[in-house]
Each structure stands twice: as C-alpha cells, then as structure tokens.
C-alpha positions as CSV (number, residue, x, y, z in Angstrom):
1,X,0.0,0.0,0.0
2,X,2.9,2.5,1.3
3,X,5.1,2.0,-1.6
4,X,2.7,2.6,-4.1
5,X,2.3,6.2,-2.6
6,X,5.9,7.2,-3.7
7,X,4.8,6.4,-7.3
8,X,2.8,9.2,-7.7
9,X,4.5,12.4,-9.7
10,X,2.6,15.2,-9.0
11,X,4.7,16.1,-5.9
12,X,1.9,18.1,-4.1
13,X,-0.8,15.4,-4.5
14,X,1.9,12.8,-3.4
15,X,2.9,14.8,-0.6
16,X,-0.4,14.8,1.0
17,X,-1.5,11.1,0.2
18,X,1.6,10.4,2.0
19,X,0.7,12.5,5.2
20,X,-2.2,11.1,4.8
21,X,-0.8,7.2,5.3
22,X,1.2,8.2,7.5
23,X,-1.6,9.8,9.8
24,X,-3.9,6.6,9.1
25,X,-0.5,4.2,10.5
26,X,-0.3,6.5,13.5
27,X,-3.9,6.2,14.1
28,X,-3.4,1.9,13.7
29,X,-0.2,2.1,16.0
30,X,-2.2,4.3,18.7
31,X,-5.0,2.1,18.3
32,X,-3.7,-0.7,19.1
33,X,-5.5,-1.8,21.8
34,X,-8.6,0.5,21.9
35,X,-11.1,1.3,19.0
36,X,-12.3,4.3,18.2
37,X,-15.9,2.5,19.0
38,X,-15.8,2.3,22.3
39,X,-18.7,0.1,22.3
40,X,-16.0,-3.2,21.8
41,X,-15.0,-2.9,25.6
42,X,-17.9,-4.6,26.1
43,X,-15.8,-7.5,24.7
44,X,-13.6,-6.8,28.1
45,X,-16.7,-6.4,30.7
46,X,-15.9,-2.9,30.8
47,X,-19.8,-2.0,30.5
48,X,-22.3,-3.5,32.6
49,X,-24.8,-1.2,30.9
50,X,-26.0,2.0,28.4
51,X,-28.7,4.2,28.0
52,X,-30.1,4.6,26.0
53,X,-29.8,1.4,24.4
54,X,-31.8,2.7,20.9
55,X,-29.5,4.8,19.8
56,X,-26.3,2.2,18.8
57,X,-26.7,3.3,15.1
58,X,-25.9,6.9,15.6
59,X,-23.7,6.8,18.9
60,X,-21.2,4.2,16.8
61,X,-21.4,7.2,13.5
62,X,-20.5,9.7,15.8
63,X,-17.4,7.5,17.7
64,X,-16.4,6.7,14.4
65,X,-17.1,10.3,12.8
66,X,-14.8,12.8,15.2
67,X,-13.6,12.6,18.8
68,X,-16.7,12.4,21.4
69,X,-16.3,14.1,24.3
70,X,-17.3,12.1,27.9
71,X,-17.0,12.6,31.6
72,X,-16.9,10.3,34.9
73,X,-17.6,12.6,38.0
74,X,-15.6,11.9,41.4
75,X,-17.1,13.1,44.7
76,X,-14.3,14.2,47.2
77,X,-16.1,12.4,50.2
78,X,-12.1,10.7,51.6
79,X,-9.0,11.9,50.5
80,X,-8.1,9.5,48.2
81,X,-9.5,7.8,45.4
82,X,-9.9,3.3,46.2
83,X,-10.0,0.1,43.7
84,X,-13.4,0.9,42.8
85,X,-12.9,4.0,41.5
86,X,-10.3,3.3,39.5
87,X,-11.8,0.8,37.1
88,X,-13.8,4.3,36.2
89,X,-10.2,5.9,35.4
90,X,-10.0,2.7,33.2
91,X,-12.8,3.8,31.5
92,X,-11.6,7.0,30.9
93,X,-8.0,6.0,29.7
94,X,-9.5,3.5,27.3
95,X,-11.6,6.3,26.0
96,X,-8.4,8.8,25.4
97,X,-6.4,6.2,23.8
98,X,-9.4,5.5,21.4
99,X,-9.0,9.9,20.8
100,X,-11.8,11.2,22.5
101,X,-11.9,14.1,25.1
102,X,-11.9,12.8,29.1
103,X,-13.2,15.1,31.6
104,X,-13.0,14.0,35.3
105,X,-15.3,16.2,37.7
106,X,-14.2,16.5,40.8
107,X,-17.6,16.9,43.0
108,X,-16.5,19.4,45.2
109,X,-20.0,20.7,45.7
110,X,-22.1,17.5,45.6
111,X,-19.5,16.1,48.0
112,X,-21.4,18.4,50.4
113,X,-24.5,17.0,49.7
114,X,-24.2,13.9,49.4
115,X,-25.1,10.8,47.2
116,X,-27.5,8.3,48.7
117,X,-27.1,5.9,45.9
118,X,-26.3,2.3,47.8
119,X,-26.5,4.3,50.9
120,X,-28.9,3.1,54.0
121,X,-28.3,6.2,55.9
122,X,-27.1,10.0,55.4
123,X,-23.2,10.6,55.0
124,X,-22.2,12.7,57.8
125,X,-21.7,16.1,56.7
126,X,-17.8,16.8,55.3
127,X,-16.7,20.7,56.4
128,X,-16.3,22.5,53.6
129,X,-12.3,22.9,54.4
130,X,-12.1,19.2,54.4
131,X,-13.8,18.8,51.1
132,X,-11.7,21.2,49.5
133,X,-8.4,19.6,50.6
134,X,-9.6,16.0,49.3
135,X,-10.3,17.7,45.8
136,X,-7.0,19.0,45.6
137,X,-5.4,15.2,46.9
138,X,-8.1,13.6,44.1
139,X,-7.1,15.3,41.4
140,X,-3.3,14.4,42.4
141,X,-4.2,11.1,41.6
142,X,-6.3,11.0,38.9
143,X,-2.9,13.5,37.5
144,X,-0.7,10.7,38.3
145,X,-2.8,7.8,37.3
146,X,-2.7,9.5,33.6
147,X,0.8,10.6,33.4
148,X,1.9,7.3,34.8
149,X,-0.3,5.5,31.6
150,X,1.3,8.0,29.4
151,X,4.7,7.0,30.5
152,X,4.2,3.3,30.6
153,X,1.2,1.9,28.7
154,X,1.4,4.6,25.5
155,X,3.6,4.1,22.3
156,X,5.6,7.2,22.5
157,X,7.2,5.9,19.5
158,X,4.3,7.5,17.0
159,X,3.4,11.2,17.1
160,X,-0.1,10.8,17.7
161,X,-0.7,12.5,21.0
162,X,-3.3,11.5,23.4
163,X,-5.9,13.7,23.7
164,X,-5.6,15.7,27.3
165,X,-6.7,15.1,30.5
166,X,-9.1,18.0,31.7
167,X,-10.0,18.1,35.3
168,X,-13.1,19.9,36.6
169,X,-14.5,21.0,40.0
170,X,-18.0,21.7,40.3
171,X,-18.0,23.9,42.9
172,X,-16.8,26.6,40.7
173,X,-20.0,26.9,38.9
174,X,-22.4,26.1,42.0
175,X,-20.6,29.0,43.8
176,X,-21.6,31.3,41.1
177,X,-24.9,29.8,40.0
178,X,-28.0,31.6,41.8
179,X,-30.3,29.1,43.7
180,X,-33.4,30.2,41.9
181,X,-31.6,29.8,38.5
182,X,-30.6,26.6,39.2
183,X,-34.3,25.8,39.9
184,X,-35.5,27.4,36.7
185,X,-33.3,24.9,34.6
186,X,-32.7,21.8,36.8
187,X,-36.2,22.0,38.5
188,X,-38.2,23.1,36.0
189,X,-37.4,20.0,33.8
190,X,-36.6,17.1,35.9
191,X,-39.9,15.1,36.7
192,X,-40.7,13.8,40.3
193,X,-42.3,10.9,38.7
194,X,-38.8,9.6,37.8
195,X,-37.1,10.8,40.6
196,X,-39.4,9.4,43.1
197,X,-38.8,5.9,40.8
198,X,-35.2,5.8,41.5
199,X,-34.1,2.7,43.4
200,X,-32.0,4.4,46.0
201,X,-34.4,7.2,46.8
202,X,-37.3,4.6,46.9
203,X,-35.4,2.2,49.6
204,X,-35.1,5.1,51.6
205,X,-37.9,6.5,51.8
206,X,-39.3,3.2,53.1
207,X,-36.8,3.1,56.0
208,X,-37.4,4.3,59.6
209,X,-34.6,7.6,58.7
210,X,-35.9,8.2,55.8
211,X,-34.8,10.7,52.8
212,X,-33.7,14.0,53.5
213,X,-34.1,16.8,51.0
214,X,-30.6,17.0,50.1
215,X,-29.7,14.2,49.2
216,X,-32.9,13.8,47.4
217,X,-31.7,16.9,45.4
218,X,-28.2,14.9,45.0
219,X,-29.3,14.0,41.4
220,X,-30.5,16.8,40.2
221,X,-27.0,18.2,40.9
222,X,-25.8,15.5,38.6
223,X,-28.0,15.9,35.9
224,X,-26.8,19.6,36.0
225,X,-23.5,18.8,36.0
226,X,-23.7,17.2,32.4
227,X,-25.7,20.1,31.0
228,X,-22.9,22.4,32.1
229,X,-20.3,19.9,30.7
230,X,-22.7,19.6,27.6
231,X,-23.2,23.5,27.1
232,X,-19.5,23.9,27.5
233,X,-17.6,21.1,26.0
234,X,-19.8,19.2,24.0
235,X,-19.4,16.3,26.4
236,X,-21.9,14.0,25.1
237,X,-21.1,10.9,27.2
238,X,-21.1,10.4,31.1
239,X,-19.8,7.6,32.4
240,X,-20.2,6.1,36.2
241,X,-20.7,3.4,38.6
242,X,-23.9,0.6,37.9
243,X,-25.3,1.9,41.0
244,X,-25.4,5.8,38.8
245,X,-28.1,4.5,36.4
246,X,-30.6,6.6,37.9
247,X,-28.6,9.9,38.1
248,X,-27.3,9.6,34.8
249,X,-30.8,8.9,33.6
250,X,-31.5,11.9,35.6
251,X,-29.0,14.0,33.6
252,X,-29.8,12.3,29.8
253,X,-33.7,13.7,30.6
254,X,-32.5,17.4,31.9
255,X,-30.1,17.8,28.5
256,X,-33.4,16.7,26.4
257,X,-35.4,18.4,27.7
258,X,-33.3,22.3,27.8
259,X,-31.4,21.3,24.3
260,X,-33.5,18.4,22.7
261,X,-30.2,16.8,22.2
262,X,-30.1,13.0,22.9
263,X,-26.7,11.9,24.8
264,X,-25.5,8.3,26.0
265,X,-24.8,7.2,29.7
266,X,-22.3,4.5,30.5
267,X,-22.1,2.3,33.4
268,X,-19.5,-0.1,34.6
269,X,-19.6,-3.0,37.1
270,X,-19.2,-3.1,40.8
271,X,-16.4,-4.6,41.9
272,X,-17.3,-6.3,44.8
273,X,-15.5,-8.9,47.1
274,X,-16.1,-12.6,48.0
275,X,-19.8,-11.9,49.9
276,X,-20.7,-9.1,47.1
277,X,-19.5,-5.8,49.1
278,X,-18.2,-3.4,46.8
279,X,-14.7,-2.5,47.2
280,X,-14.8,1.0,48.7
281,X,-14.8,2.9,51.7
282,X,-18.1,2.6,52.8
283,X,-17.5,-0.8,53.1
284,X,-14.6,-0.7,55.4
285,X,-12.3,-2.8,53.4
286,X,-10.7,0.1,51.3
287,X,-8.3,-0.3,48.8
288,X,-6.8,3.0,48.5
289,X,-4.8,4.9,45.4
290,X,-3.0,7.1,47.8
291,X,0.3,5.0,48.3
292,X,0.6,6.7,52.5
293,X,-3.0,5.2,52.5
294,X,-2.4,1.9,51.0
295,X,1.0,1.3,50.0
296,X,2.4,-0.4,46.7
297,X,2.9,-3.4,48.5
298,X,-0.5,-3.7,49.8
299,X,-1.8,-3.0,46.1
300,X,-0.1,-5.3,44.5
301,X,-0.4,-8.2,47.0
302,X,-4.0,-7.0,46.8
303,X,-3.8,-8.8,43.1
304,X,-1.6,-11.3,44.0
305,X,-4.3,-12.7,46.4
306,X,-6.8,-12.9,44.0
307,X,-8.5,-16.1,43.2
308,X,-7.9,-18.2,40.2
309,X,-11.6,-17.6,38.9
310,X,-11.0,-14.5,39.1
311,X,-8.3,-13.3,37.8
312,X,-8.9,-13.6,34.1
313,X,-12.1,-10.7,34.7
314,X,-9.4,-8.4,36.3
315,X,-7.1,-8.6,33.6
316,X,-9.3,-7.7,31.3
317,X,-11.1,-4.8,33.1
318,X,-7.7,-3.2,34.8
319,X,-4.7,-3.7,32.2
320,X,-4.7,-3.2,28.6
321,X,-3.2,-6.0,27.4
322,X,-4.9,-7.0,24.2
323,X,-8.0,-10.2,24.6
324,X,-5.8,-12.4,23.1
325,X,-2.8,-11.8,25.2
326,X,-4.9,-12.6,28.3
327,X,-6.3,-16.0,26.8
328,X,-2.4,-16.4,26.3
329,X,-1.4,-15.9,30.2
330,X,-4.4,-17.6,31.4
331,X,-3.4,-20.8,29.4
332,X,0.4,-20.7,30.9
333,X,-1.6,-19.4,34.5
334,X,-3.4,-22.9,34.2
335,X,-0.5,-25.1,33.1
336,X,1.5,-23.6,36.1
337,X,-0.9,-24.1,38.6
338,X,-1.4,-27.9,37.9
339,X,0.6,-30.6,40.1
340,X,1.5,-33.5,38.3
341,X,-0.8,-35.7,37.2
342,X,-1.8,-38.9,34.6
343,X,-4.7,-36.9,33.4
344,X,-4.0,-33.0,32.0
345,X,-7.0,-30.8,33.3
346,X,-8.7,-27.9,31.0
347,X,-8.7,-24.2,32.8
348,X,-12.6,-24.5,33.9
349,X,-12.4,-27.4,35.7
350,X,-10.3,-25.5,38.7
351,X,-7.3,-27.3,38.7
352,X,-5.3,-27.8,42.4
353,X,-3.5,-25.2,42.8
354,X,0.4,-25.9,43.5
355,X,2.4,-24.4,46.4
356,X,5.0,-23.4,43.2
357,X,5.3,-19.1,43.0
358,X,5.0,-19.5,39.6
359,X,1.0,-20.8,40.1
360,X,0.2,-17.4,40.4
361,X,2.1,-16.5,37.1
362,X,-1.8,-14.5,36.0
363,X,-1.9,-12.2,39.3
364,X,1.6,-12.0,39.3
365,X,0.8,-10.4,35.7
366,X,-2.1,-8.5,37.0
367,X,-0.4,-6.7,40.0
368,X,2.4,-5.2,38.0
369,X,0.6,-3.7,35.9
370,X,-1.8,-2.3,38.2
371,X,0.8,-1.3,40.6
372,X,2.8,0.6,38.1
373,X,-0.2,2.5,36.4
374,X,-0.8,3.7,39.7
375,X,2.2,4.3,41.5
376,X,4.9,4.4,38.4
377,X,8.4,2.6,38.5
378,X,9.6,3.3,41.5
379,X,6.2,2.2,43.2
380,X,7.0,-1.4,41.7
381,X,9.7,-1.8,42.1
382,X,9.6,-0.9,46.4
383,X,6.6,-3.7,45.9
384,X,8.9,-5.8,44.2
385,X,11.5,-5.7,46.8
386,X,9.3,-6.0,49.6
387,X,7.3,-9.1,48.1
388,X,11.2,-11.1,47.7
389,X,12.3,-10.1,51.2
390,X,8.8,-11.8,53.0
391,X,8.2,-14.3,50.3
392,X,10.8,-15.0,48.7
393,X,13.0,-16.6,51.9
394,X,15.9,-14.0,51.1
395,X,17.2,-12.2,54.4
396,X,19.4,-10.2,52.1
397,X,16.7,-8.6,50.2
398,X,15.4,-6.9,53.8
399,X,18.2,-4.8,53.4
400,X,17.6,-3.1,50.3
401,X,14.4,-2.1,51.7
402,X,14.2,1.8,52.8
403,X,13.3,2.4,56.2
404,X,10.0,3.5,55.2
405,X,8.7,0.7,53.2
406,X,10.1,-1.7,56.3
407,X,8.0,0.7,58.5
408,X,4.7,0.7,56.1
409,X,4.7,-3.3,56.0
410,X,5.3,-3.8,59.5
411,X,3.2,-0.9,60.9
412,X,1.1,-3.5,63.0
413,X,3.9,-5.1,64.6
414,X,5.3,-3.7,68.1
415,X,8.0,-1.1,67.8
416,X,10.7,-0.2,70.3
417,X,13.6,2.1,70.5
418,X,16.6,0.7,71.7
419,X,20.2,2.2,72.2
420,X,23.0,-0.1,71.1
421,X,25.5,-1.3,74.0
422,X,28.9,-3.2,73.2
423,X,28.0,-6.8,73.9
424,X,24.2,-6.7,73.5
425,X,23.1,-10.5,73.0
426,X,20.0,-12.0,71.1
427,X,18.4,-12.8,74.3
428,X,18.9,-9.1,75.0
429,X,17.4,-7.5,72.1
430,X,14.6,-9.9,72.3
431,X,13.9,-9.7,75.8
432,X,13.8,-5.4,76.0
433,X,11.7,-5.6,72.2
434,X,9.1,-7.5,74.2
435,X,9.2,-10.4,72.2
436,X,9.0,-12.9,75.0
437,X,7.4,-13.0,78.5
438,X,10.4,-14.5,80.5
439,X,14.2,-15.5,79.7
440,X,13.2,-18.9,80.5
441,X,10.5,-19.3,77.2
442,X,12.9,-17.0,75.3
443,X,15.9,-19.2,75.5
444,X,13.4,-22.2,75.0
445,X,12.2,-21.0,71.7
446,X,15.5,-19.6,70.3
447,X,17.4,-22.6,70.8
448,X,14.2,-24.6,69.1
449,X,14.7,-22.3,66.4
450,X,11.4,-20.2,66.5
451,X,13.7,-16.9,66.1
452,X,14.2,-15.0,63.5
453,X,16.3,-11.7,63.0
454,X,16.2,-10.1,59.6
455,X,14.2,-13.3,58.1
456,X,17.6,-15.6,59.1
457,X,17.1,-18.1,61.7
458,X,18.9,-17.3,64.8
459,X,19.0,-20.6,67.5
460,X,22.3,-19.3,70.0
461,X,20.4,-16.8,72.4
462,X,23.5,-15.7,73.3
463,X,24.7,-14.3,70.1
464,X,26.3,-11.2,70.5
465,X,24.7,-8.8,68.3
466,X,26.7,-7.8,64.4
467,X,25.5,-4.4,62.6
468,X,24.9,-5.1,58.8
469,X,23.8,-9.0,59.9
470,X,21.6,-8.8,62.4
471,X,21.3,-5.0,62.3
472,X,20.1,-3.8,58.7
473,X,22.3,-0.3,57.4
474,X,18.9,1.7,58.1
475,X,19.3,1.1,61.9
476,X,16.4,-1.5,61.7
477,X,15.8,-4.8,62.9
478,X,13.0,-7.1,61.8
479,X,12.5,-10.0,64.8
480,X,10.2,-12.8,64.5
481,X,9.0,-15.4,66.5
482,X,7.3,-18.4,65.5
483,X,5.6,-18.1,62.0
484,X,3.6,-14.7,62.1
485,X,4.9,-12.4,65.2
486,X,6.5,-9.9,64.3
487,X,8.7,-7.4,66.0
488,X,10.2,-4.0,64.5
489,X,13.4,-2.6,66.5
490,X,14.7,1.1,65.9
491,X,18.5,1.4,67.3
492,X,19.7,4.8,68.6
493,X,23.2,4.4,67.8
C-alpha cells in the first residue's frame, strides 16, 4: 500500500497522500489496543450497561465520525480515590487512547451533599475545608494515574498524542450559579415521577430515617453537572458506577429536555468482594490509590491474592493487554498451577493449585501492571523488593528495603527504640523488644529455632549482636517469632 504512494509524480498530491498514510498508520499504531468504537470494551466487561440502548446506530457514526467528548464525575467524600474507582479511570483511559476528550469532575459541591445511591443512611456532613483539601489530593491522583499511563502503557514511539486530561471542580459553577436559577433549569425540567422511581431514593424512603431533601436533590445536581459539561464542552457521554443509572438517567432527561439533544450514559460494574461488598470505603475494606494510605505493597499483594476464577475478569477490566494476550497468560496461569498428574485438566475445571510461586504467574501479571499504572516505577519496584524479602526466603533482600517501606509493612507489629550497647546479645534484644514473656521461654524458643532476626534463623540466644547481619544499614531490625509475630526494633546508635 505505502510504496505505491511514492509512485505518484505530482509532488503536491503525493505529498499529501503520503501524510495522509502516515496519519492513518499513526492512528493503527495508537489504536492498538482500543477502538475508536468504544462500544467493543464490552468484549472486556468494561460495560455492565448503556442508555439509552436505541440509539447504537448513531452513537457508533458519531465514535467513528470525530472525537466524542465524555466525563466520569468523582465526589471528594475521603481523601483518596480506592480500587473501585479506578476501574472508572480505566474507562476513561480507554476512551483517550481511542482519541476522544476525558473530563474528570471532581464533586467538590455535591460532595457536600451527598449521594445516597447504595447508601442506608445520610453521610455525615464533610466541612467545607475538608472537602476542599480531598479535591486537591483527588485530582493528584487522577494526574498521576494519567501521566503514569502516558509514560508506561502509550507508544511514545508515534506522534499521535493523546488527547488531554481535563479536570473539573464543580463547585466553581455552583458557587456562582444563583439558587433560583438553578431551579429554573434543573427544576423546572426534571420530573418527580422519575425521581421518586429511583431505586436508591425509593429504599429510603421506606426506611425508619428516611430521605432527607438534600440528598434527594443529589441527582438533580448530577444531571446539571452534564448540562454544564454539555453547554461547555460538547461532552456527550457520562460515564459512572452501575449503581449511577438513575442519576445519569436523571442528567440524559435534563439535556433533552433544555437542548433536545439526545446523549448516552455509561455504566461499569461493581467490583465487589467474596460476599458481594463493593470495594470501597463505605464498606470498610478500602483499597486506596494514595500510596501513604495503601501502599504499593499492599496494592499489588491486593492482586496477588486474587483467586484463580477471578483473575482472568481483572485482567481484562484493569490492564490493557490485548483479549488475546490474556487467553495467552491464562493458558500458561493454568499449566503452572497444575501438580503433576496422569490426566492434563482444561482451565474450567479448577485445577489444584500448586504451592510453586509461579502458580500465580496470571496475578503476578495483574499486579504489576496495576501497581505501576498507579504508582509508576519506583512504586513497583519498592513492591517488588518488599514481596522477595517476605516471600521469597531472602534475608538479604530486607536490606535493600528503605526504612520506610520496612515501617509501612510492618506498621502492626510492636515497635521499640533501643540504644545499642557493646555486647548486647540475642536474648537481650529480644527480651527489652518484648518479644517474650520471661528469659526462660525466650531461650526455649531460640534454641528450638522459633527466632528469626532479619528473616535468618537465629538458634544461639547468646549471640552477640553484628550491625549489617543482624542490624540492617537503616538502623532497623525485623524480629520474628514463630511463623507470624513480628517485631520491629529502631536502634539509637
């Protein structure tokens, strides 16, 4: 095809046939993994649903035709964004790769309001100040979740840029927007009939607390939210959680009604745990993006842990491997995980799973590149080092460990300062750290061999204590008794 292009004599009409192919191979390179039609993510899971669902003719023309612009809002409620949230940044990367324009709101005003959407009772109210400084730590990682994917999951190697991140508050407009204005648009043309309907608001109204007014408005606040996004950027496509059906229902009705112009929600599923919780704070079991809230070893172990049935789903929702690159790790996951047998077992017949590292080869997969979307290089490779030095039975490994990644994955074990005198002995350290009651038990289990210093088996309680083997170069030492006790000692030198 290319070659034939240089054939042509009339220098100007070649020129631009040529910048032409060359835009069109940009566009294939770019492309590689996400289509313009964003509909195909279905094929990953990425959509558990879209409204309206009569429209597929003229919503694919205008993916196909020009760049679409679309929006997934972000309510500032902690101050950091969890696992649940960011399968929505997924969403949204998968959309800029494909060229279209991502907008992230930032609900800095309906923070202070309040979603009751899978909610049985009010949020408490967040102070203004608060909700302010969680905006600014949100937006920090929604910047560093994009530049990271930039970095490490796009083909600099082409000159087709991606399309750029624009981040919105909305409490710049509700801070200017007069309350009987607001009620003139948003009130005037959003039915109670359907807002009465919604699931959420209808499950709380039966309860003994009730609904209050606020967070009944909650989705009118939504719905104008995309008009604004609509008047200003053309943003045609909102995209949110399964449980957001009704609000973004809310919001397609408002835009018809003020602009009879017809625009397409998206929803994603809930990623929920073994007993169907979601994943997020509200269900005490958060996952967080913020890496001084949940580090990047807790992240990626997160992964790790995941079971065999489901890892396959969370490769294809949270990486952007191409479909037949997973079938191709979940064929070597399955081969690894098999013990030895007479009789070869297919993938859905969950196999036993072997006690060999390399059984996990698809979470293993999984968790690196989560954990380096999220926190970038460096965040990797501190998980890296901390999953050898507790997994992979190297002592030596503890030591390239920073003082504060020892300190973040052994914040629940017992700390104690001690100052380092010539001759201090095993039985000592152990004794002052509090890791045994008595001498008597502590010289009974040392000498058994249920002590540990640094990960290394110590069995002579009368060791005299060695900087750079049983102390680490940070000043730190990791004790351990029996299989899970762990005790964290600071020396003041």
């Amino acid at each position: 095809m290319y070659p034939v292009l240089h054939t042509i004599r009339r220098p100007m009409l070649a020129g631009w046939f040529s910048h032409l192919a060359h835009h069109k191979l940009c566009l294939l390179l770019c492309r590689t993994y996400t289509s313009r039609n964003i509909l195909k993510l279905r094929e990953r899971g990425l959509w558990a649903d879209r409204f309206p669902d009569s429209n597929t003719n003229k919503l694919l023309e205008e993916l196909t035709r020009r760049p679409q612009t679309m929006y997934s809002g972000f309510d500032p409620t902690a101050d950091s964004l969890h696992v649940g949230n960011l399968l929505v940044l997924m969403a949204l990367l998968h959309c800029q790769r494909a060229g279209h324009n991502v907008i992230a709101l930032i609900g800095g005003a309906t923070a202070q309001v309040g979603d009751p959407s899978g909610k049985s009772s009010e949020r408490p109210l967040l102070d203004t100040d608060v909700v302010i400084d969680n905006a600014d730590k949100i937006s920090k990682n929604i910047y560093q979740i994009f530049d990271n994917h930039q970095q490490f999951f796009w083909d600099r190697g082409n000159d087709q840029q991606l399309p750029p991140l624009r981040i919105e508050n909305n409490l710049h407009w509700y801070r200017r927007l007069n309350v009987v204005d607001f009620l003139r648009v948003a009130g005037r043309n959003l039915r109670m009939g359907d807002m009465l309907s919604r699931t959420s608001v209808k499950s709380r109204l039966n309860s003994a607390e009730g609904l209050s007014f606020t967070e009944f408005s909650y989705q009118a606040l939504q719905a104008y939210d995309w008009l604004y996004l609509y008047d200003k950027y053309n943003c045609t496509i909102q995209i949110g959680g399964n449980d957001q059906m009704g609000n973004i229902y809310s919001g397609h009705q408002l835009i018809y009604r003020v602009n009879n112009a017809s625009v397409t929600g998206f929803t994603i599923p809930l990623i929920t745990n073994e007993i169907g919780d979601k994943f997020g704070k509200s269900a005490g079991n958060p996952v967080w993006l913020d890496s001084s809230k949940t580090s990047p070893f807790d992240l990626y172990q997160f992964f790790v842990r995941l079971k065999d049935s489901e890892v396959e789903k969370y490769l294809l929702l949270f990486t952007f491997l191409p479909i037949k690159d997973i079938k191709s790790i979940m064929e070597k996951h399955w081969q690894c995980s098999m013990l030895p047998s007479g009789d070869r077992q297919v993938p859905n017949s969950q196999p036993h799973i072997s006690s060999k590292p390399e059984s996990r080869h698809a979470q293993l997969k999984l968790a690196e590149k989560v954990t380096l979307l999220v926190h970038g290089e460096e965040g990797l490779e501190s998980a890296h080092r901390t999953t050898e030095a507790l997994f992979g039975n190297q002592p030596e490994a503890l030591a390239k460990m920073s003082t504060n990644e020892i300190e973040v994955v052994f914040k629940s074990a017992p700390s104690t300062s001690l100052l380092l005198e010539p001759g201090t002995s095993v039985l000592t350290m152990a004794l002052k750290a509090g890791c045994f009651a008595d001498e008597r038990d502590a010289r009974r289990i040392i000498e058994a061999g249920g002590f540990y210093i640094n990960l290394a088996r110590v069995n002579n309680p009368d060791l005299i204590l060695i900087p750079g083997a049983h102390i680490l170069s940070n000043g730190l030492t990791v004790a351990r008794v029996g299989k899970k006790n762990y005790y964290l000692i600071k020396w003041l030198m």
